[in-house]
Every structure is written in structure tokens, then in C-alpha cells.
C-alpha positions in Angstrom: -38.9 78.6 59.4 -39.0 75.3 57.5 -41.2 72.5 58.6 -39.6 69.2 60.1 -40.7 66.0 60.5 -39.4 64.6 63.9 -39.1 60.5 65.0 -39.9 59.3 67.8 -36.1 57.6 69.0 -34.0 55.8 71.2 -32.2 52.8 72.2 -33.1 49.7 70.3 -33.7 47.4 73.4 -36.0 49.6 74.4 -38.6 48.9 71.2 -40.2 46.2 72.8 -41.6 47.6 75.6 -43.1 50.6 73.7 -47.1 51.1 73.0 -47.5 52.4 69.3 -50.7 54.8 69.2 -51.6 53.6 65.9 -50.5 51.1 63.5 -47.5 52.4 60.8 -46.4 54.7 63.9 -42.7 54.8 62.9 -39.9 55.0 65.5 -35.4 54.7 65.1 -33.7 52.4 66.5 -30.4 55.0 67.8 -28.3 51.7 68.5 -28.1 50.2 65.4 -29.6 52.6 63.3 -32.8 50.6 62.5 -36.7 51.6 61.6 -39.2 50.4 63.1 -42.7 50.4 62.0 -45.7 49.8 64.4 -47.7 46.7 63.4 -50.6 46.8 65.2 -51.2 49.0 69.1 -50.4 46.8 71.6 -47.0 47.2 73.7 -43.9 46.3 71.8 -45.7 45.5 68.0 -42.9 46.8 66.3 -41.6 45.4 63.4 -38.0 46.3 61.7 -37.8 47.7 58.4 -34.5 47.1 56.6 -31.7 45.0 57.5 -27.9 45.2 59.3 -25.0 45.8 57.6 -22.4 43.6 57.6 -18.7 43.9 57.4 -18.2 39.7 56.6 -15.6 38.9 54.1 -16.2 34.8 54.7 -20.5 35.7 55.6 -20.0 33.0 58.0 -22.8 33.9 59.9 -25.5 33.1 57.2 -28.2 35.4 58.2 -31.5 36.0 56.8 -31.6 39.0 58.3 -28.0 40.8 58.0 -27.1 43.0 54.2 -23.3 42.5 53.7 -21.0 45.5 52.8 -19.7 45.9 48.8 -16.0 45.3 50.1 -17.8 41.5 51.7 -19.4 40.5 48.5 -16.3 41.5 46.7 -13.9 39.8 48.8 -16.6 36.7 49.1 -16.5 36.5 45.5 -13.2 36.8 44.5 -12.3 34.6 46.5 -14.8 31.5 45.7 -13.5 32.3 41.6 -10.2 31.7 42.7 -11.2 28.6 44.3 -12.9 27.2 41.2 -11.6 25.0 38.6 -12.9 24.0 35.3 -12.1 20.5 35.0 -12.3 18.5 31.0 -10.9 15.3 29.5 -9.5 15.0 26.3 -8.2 11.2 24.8 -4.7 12.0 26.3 -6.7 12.2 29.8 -8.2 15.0 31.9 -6.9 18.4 32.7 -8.1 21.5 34.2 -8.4 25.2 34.3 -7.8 28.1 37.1 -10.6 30.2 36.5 -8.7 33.1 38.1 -5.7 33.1 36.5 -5.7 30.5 33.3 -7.2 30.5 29.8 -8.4 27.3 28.1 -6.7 27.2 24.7 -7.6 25.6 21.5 -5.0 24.5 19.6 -5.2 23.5 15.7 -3.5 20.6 14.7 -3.0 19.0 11.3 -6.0 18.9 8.6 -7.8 21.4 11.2 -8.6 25.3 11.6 -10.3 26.4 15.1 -11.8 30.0 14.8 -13.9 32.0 16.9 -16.5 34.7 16.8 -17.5 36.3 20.0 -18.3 33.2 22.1 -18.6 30.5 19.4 -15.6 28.7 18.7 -16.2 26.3 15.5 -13.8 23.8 14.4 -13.7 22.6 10.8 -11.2 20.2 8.2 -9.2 21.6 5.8 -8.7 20.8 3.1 -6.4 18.1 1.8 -3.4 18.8 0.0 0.1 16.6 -1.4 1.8 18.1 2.0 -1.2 18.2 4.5 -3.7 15.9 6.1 -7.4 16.8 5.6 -10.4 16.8 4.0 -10.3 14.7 0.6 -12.9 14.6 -1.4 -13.3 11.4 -4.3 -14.4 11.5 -7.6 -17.6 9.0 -7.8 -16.5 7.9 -11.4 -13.5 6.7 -9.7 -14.4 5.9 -5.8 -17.3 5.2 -3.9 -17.2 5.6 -0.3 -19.9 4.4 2.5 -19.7 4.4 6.3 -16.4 6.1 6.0 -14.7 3.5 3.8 -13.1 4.2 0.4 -13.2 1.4 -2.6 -11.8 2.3 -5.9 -14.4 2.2 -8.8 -14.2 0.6 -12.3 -10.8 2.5 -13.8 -11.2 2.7 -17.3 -8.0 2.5 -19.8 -8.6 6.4 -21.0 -7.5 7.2 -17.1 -4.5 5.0 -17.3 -1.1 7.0 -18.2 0.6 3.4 -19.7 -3.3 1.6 -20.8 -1.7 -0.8 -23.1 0.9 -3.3 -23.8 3.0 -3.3 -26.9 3.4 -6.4 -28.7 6.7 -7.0 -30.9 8.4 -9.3 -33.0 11.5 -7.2 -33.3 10.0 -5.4 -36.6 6.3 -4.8 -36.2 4.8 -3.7 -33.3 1.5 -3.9 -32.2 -0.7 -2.6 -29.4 -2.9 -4.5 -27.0 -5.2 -2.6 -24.5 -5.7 -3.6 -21.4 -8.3 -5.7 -20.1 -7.8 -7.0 -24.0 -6.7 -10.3 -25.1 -3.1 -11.2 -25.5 -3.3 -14.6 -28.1 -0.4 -16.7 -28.3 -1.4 -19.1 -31.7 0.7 -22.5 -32.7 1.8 -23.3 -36.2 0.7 -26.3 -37.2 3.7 -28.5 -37.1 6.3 -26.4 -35.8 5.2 -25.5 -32.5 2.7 -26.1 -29.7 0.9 -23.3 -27.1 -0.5 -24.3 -24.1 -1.8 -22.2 -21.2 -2.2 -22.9 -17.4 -2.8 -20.6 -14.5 -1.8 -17.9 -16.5 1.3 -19.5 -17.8 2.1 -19.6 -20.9 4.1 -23.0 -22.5 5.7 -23.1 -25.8 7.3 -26.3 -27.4 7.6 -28.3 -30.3 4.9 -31.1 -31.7 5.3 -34.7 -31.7 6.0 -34.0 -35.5 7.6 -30.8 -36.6 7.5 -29.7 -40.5 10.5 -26.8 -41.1 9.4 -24.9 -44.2 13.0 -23.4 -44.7 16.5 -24.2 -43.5 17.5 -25.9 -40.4 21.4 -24.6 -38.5 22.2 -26.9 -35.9 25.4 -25.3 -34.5 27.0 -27.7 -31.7 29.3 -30.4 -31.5 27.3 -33.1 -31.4 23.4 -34.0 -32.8 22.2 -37.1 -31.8 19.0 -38.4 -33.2 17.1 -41.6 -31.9 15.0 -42.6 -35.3 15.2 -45.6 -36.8 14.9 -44.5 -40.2 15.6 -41.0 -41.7 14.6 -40.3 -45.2 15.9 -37.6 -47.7 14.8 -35.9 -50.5 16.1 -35.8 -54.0 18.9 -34.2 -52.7 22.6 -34.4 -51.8 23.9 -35.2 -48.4 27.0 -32.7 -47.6 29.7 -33.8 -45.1 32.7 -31.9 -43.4 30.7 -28.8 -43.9 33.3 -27.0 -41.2 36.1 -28.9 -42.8 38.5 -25.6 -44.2 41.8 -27.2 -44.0 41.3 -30.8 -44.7 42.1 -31.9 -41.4 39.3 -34.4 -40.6 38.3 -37.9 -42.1 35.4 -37.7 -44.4 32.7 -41.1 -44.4 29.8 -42.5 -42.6 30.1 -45.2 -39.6 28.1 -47.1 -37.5 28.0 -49.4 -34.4 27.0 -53.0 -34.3 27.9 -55.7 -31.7 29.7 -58.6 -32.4 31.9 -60.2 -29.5 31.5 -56.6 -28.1 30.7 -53.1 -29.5 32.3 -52.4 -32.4 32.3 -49.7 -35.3 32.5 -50.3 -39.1 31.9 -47.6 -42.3 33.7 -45.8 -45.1 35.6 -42.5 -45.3 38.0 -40.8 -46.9 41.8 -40.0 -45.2 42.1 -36.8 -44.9 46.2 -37.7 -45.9 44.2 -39.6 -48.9 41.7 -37.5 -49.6 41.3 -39.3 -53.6 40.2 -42.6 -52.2 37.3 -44.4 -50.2 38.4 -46.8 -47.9 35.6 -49.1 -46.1 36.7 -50.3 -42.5 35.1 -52.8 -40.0 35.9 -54.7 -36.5 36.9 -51.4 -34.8 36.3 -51.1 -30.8 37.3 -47.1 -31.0 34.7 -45.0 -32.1 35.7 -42.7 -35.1 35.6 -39.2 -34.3 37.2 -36.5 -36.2 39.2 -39.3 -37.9 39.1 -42.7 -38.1 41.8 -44.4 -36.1 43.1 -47.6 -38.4 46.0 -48.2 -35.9 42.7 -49.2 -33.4 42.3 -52.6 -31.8 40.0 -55.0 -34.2 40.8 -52.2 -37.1 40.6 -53.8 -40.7 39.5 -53.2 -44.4 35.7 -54.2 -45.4 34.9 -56.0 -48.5 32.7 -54.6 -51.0 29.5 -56.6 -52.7 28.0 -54.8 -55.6 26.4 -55.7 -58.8 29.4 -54.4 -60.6 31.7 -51.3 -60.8 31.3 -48.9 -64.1 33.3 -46.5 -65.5 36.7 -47.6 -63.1 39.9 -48.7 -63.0 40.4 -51.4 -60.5 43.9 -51.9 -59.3 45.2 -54.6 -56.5 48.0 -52.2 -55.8 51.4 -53.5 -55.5 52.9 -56.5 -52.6 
């Protein structure tokens, strides 16, 4: 027959007034299943070795003393997660998380990739591109960028598409880089170049030489000199004259009792003869008008008159 090892037992209220015979004596508790170990040999020095066992989804009570039940701590944690939030801010303002039944999400947004590797989540730029936001980089020949700020560098003209500005006088063509200098140069005589603020003025001198031909084209050139003097050449009137349908002569203005014109030209009915005129108050224009107010023939002084016929005409 096997060997057994028998306790001494019985009801737990009863420990106290029990003597142990030596210290370590054990003894069970048949109430609430507890066991008891004897501390020292005087009545009731047991002590209880172990703890009760609980059934307390809320543990309410708070013992020291008490073990709870799997199914307690379960319950007891389950429902304190459920509870809990896990509260953030963002710069649109603060939000939060059920950490029972929600997820916190990261969301990428333009110019930026979130990824994640086991519990690291790392958030970078992308890279720039003509239809995305991101991460740019600059060329330091062309940009130089501190604290965040970009400033544009010296360009030079090998980097500009269009790095010069052509220069024509309807025939020759000529290029001027830029940054270069664009010279705008007077003739002596002819014109004058001045420059201010960046404009640019072009005129005529106080006295202009014309090395070829001068077209006035107009009805009218009015000059204020008071002398003009020629070359050795010939003076050419009517030059638009193709039908001999004006006056040809000269005429000018002189006051006497009032403005008045006086002059010579030739009729263009009588286009053989010279006829000088004074005492006129109508200017002549295209012809002269000898019907005018004050109208009458001028006399003639000269040295004398070669190589002609004189004739008084007829009365």
C-alpha cells in the first residue's frame, strides 16, 4: 500500500485558535481552500500561504490579498482598451483614435511618399517634376539658395535660347550680344544722337550738310532764312507741272498801305512771255490772279536788253 502524506484540516475560522507543534507545521483551510503554514508555536501563529481567487470583472475591491480569475483580467482589460483614446493634433486641429476599433492612417499628399517597415513609418519628398510638387534640386552655376530661399545666379548668354539682338539697316544685319553695347553714332551735319534714361533721341543739327539729293514731297515748304544761296546751278520751277496748267514765276510780299504781293511769271495761257506784276493783295498760288484788287504790270530797270526784239504792242 502506497504511502500518504495527510494535513491536518478544517474550518478556516478555526486557524486562529490552533497551537502549531513546531514552526512550518502546515494545516488547510477546508473553507476557502487556503494553506496555512505555522510561524512560530504559540496558539493561532498561522500564517496563509497563497491568495483568494476572485471572480471581479470591474476588481472593485482592490485587494492586496485577493488573485483575480483569467475571465476578470480579460474582461478588466478589454474593457479599459475600449475606453482609451489616442488623442493628436495636426495644423487643421486635433483628432483622435479608438484604440479598440480604429486605425490611425497616414495619408500621402502631394510631393510626399509615407512607407513603413514593421513599426517605422518614414516620410520623405519626392521628387519634383513639370506635373508634381516636390523636391527640386538647383543647379549652383545658375541658383544659390540659403535659409530656404532661392536667388538666381549670374545667367550667362551661352544659356540664353534668344542671347542676342540683331541689328539691321534693311540690307546688312548685324548681331549684338547681350549685356553688349548697342551704339547709336551721329553724322556730322546731318544728324544728332542723344541719350537719356535709356532713351534714345534722334534729330537734325542746327546746320545740316545733304551729300546727295533732297525730295521734299508736300504741298507747301516754308523756309524762314533770310538769305538762301545756290550753286552754279539752275533753279527748276513747275517740276509737277505735266499739262501746263499752272503759272510759272517767282513772287514775294512786301507791305505798302497793307500786304501786298509783287513778282514775275509766265501765263500758263502765255506760256512765251514773262510778265512782271506788282500792288496785288491776293497771294498767287497756282496762278497768279491779274483780275486781283491792286493787280498791275511792273516796270523793268536794267542796264540794257541784248539779243531782243522790243515791241510796245498795239493800242
Amino acid at each position: 500500500m502506497a504511502n500518504k502524506i495527510i494535513l491536518k484540516r478544517g474550518a478556516d475560522g478555526n486557524v486562529s485558535s490552533l497551537t502549531p507543534n513546531s514552526v512550518g507545521e502546515p494545516i488547510w483551510g477546508t473553507t476557502s481552500n487556503k494553506l496555512y503554514v505555522a510561524s512560530g508555536t504559540s496558539a493561532g501563529n498561522f500564517e496563509w500561504v497563497g491568495a483568494t481567487i476572485l471572480d471581479e470583472d470591474a476588481m472593485g475591491s482592490d485587494s492586496n490579498t485577493k488573485l483575480a480569475t483569467q475571465q476578470s483580467i480579460k474582461a478588466y482589460v478589454d474593457a479599459q482598451v475600449t475606453a482609451q483614446d489616442f488623442d493628436f493634433t495636426t495644423a487643421s486641429g486635433s483628432g483622435a483614435v479608438d484604440l479598440d476599433s480604429q486605425a490611425l492612417a497616414f495619408t500621402s499628399g502631394e510631393g510626399v511618399d509615407i512607407t513603413h517597415s514593421g513599426q517605422a513609418v518614414t516620410i520623405a519628398g519626392e521628387d519634383a517634376t513639370d506635373s508634381n510638387k516636390g523636391i527640386a534640386s538647383f543647379a549652383s552655376a545658375d541658383f544659390t539658395v540659403s535659409s530656404g530661399a532661392v536667388s538666381i545666379a549670374s545667367i550667362g548668354n551661352a544659356q540664353i535660347d534668344n542671347s542676342s539682338i540683331a541689328v539691321t539697316d534693311g540690307s546688312t544685319s548685324s548681331n549684338v550680344d547681350l549685356g553688349g553695347t548697342l551704339t547709336f553714332t551721329a553724322v556730322a551735319n546731318e544728324t544728332t544722337v542723344a541719350q537719356s534714361g535709356g532713351e534714345v533721341t534722334i534729330g537734325l543739327p542746327d546746320d545740316v550738310t545733304i551729300g546727295g539729293n533732297l525730295t521734299v514731297n508736300g504741298e507747301m515748304t516754308t523756309t524762314t532764312s533770310s538769305s538762301v544761296e545756290l550753286g552754279d546751278v539752275n533753279i527748276k520751277l513747275a517740276q509737277t507741272n505735266s499739262a501746263n496748267s499752272v503759272d510759272i514765276g517767282v513772287y514775294g510780299k512786301y507791305v505798302s498801305s497793307g500786304t501786298k504781293y509783287k513778282g514775275w511769271f509766265s501765263d500758263q495761257d502765255n506760256s512765251d512771255t514773262f510778265t512782271f506784276f506788282k500792288g496785288t493783295g491776293t497771294e498767287p498760288t497756282t496762278v497768279v490772279d491779274t483780275t486781283a484788287s491792286g493787280y498791275a504790270l511792273a516796270g523793268i530797270k536794267c542796264a540794257s536788253v541784248d539779243g531782243a526784239t522790243l515791241d510796245g504792242g498795239t493800242f
